[in-house]
C-alpha positions as CSV (number, residue, x, y, z in Angstrom):
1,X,0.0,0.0,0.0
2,X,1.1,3.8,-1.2
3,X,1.5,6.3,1.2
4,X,1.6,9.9,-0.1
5,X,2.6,12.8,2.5
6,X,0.8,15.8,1.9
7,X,2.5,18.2,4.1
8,X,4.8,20.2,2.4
9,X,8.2,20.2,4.3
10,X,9.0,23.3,5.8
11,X,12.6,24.7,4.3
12,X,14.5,25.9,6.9
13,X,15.9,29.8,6.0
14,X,19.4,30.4,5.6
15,X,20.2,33.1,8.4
16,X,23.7,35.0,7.7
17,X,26.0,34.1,10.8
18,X,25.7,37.0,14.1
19,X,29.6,38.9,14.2
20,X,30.3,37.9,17.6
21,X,33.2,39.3,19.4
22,X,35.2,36.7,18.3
23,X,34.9,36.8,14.7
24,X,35.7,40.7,15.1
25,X,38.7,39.9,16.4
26,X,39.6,37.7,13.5
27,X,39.4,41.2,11.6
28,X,42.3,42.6,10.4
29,X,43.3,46.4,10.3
30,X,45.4,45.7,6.6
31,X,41.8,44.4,5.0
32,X,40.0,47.5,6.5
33,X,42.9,49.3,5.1
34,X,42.7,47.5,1.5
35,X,39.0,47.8,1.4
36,X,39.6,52.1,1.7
37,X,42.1,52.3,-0.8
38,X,40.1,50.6,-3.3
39,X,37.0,52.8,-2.6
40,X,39.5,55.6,-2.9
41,X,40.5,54.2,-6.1
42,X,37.5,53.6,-7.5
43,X,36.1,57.2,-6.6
44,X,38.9,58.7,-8.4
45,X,38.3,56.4,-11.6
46,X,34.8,57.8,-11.2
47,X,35.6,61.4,-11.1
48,X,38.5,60.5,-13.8
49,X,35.5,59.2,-15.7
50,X,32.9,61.9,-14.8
51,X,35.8,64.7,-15.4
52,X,36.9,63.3,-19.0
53,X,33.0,63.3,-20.5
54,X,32.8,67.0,-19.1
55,X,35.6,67.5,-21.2
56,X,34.8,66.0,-23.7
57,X,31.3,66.9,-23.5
58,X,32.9,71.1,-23.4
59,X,35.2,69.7,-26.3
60,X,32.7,68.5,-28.6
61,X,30.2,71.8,-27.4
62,X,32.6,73.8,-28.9
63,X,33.3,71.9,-32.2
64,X,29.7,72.2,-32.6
65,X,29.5,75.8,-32.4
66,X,32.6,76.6,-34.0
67,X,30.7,74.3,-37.3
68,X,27.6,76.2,-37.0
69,X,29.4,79.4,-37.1
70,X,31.1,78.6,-40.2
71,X,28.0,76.9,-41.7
72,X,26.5,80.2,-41.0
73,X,29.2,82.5,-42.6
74,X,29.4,79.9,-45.9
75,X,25.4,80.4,-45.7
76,X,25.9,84.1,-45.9
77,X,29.1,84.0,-48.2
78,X,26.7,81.4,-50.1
79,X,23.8,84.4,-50.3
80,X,26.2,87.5,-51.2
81,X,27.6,85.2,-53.8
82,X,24.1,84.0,-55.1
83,X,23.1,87.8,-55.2
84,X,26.1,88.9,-57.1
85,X,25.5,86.0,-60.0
86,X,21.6,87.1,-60.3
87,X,22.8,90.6,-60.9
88,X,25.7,90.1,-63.1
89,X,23.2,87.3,-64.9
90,X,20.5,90.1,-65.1
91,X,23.3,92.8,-66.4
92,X,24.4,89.9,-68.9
93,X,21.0,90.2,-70.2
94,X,20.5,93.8,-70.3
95,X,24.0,93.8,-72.6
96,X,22.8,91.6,-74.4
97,X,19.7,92.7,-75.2
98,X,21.3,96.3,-75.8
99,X,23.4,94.5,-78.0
100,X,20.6,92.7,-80.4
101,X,18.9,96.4,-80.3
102,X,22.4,97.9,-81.7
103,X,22.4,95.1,-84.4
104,X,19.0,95.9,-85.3
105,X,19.8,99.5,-85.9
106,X,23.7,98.5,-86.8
107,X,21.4,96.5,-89.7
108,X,18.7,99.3,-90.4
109,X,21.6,101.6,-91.2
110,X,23.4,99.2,-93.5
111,X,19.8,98.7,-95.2
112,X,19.6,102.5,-95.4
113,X,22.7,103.0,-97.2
114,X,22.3,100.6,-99.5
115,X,19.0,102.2,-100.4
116,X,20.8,105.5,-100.1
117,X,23.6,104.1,-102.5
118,X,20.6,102.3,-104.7
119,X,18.3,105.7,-104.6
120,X,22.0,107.3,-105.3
121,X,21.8,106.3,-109.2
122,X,18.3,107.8,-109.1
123,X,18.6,110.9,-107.5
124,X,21.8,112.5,-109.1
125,X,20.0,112.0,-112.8
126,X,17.0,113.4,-111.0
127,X,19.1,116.3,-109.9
128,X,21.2,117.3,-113.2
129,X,17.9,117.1,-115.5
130,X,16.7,120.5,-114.3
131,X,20.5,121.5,-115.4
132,X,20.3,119.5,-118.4
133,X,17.4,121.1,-120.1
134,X,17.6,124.7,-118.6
135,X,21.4,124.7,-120.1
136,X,20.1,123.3,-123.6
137,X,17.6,126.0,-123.7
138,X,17.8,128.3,-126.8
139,X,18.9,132.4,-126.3
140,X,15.2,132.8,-128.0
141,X,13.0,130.7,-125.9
142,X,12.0,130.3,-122.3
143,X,10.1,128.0,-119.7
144,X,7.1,128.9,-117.7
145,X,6.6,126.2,-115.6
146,X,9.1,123.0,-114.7
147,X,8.2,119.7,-113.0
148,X,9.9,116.4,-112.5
149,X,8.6,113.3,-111.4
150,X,10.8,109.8,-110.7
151,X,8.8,106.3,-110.8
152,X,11.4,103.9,-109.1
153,X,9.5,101.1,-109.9
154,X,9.8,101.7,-113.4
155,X,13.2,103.3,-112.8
156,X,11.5,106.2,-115.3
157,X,12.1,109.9,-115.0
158,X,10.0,112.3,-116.4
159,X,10.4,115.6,-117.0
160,X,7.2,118.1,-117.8
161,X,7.6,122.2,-119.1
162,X,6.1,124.9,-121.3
163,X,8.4,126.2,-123.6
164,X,8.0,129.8,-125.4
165,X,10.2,130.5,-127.9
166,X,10.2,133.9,-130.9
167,X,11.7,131.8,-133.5
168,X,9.4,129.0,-134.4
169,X,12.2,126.7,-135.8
170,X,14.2,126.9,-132.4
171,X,11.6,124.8,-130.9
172,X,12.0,122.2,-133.0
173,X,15.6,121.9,-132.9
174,X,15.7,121.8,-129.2
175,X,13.3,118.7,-129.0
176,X,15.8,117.2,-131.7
177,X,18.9,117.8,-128.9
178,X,16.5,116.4,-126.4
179,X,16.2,113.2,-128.6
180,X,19.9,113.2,-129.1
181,X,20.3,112.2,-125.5
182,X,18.4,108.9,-125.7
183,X,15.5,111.5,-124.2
184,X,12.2,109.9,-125.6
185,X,10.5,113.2,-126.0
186,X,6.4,114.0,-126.5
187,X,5.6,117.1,-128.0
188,X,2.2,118.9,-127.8
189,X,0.9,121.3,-130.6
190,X,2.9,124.3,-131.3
191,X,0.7,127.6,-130.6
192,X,0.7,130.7,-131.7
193,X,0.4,133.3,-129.3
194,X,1.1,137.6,-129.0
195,X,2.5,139.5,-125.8
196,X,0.7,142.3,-124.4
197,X,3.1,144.2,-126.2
198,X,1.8,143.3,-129.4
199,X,4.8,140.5,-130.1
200,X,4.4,137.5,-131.8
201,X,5.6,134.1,-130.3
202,X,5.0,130.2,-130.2
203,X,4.2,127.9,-126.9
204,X,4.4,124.2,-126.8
205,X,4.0,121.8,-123.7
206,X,7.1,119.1,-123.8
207,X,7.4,115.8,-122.0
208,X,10.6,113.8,-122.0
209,X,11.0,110.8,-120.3
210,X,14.2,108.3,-120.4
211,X,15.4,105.7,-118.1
212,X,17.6,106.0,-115.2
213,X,19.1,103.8,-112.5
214,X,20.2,100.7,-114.9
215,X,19.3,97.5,-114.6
């Protein structure tokens, strides 16, 4: 037959040892002495410790600030520089924009003068006709009226004027200097007029075109 226990077993507690006067005098003063020195030693690898991460703790503050600093004087440096590049960028563009305006005009004036030039070949025939036909003018006759007119287009000049004249024939020998110049002349009807004075003379309305310019 089993027999089970069912009452636990009490566990006796482990009770640390009373000093008694005895065992104090088993003490030694060298192991009181030993156990100071290491708490000395140990307090001083503390403050040792507790010193060198205030150090370094002051060390690395500084480093810090010191960066910042400079990061804040590139930043600045960085911001003068960025201003003078958008202003030097902005004059760059004002140049060059004065510039394509000056090549615009620089161009304008080069068309000019070659129209000048071109207008040139016009203009100076344009000029001597008046010379050229007053000069051709006989002693007898005269002109009332003058015009000129120059089509470009057609690179024609044409030249309108009365012309009065005593002698009937000198009229017709001036048309036939005109035509001796390459001058296509058009000649209205010779008239027959008198001067308050009671003189006699004959009127006629030329035109003479010819070509200038070349082509």
């Amino acid at each position: 037959m089993i027999k089970i226990n069912l009452i636990k077993e009490k566990k006796t507690k482990k009770t640390l040892p009373q000093p008694t006067f005895a065992s104090l005098k088993e003490v030694k003063v060298d192991d009181l002495l030993k156990l100071d020195k290491a708490h000395y030693y140990l307090s001083v690898l503390l403050w040792i410790g507790v010193l060198g991460m205030g150090g370094w703790y002051w060390k690395t503050s500084k480093e810090i600030t010191q960066i910042k600093r400079e990061i804040d004087q590139l930043q600045a440096e960085k911001n003068r520089l960025e201003g003078i590049a958008k202003r030097i960028s902005e004059e760059k563009k004002e140049i060059e924009s004065e510039m394509s305006a000056l090549k615009t005009e620089m161009d304008a004036i080069e068309r000019s003068k070659d129209i000048l030039i071109g207008l040139k070949a016009f203009y100076e025939p344009f000029n001597d006709s008046f010379v050229s036909f007053s000069s051709s003018v006989p002693s007898v006759s005269w002109t009332i009226t003058y015009s000129q007119s120059l089509d470009i287009e057609n690179r024609k000049l044409k030249t309108e004027f009365d012309l009065s004249s005593f002698d009937y024939a000198s009229i017709g020998s001036y048309v036939n200097s005109l035509k001796k110049n390459n001058v296509e002349v058009f000649i209205s009807g010779i008239e027959r007029k008198t001067t308050p004075n009671g003189y006699e003379y004959y009127s006629t309305k030329l035109v003479a075109e010819k070509s200038v310019g070349g082509k």
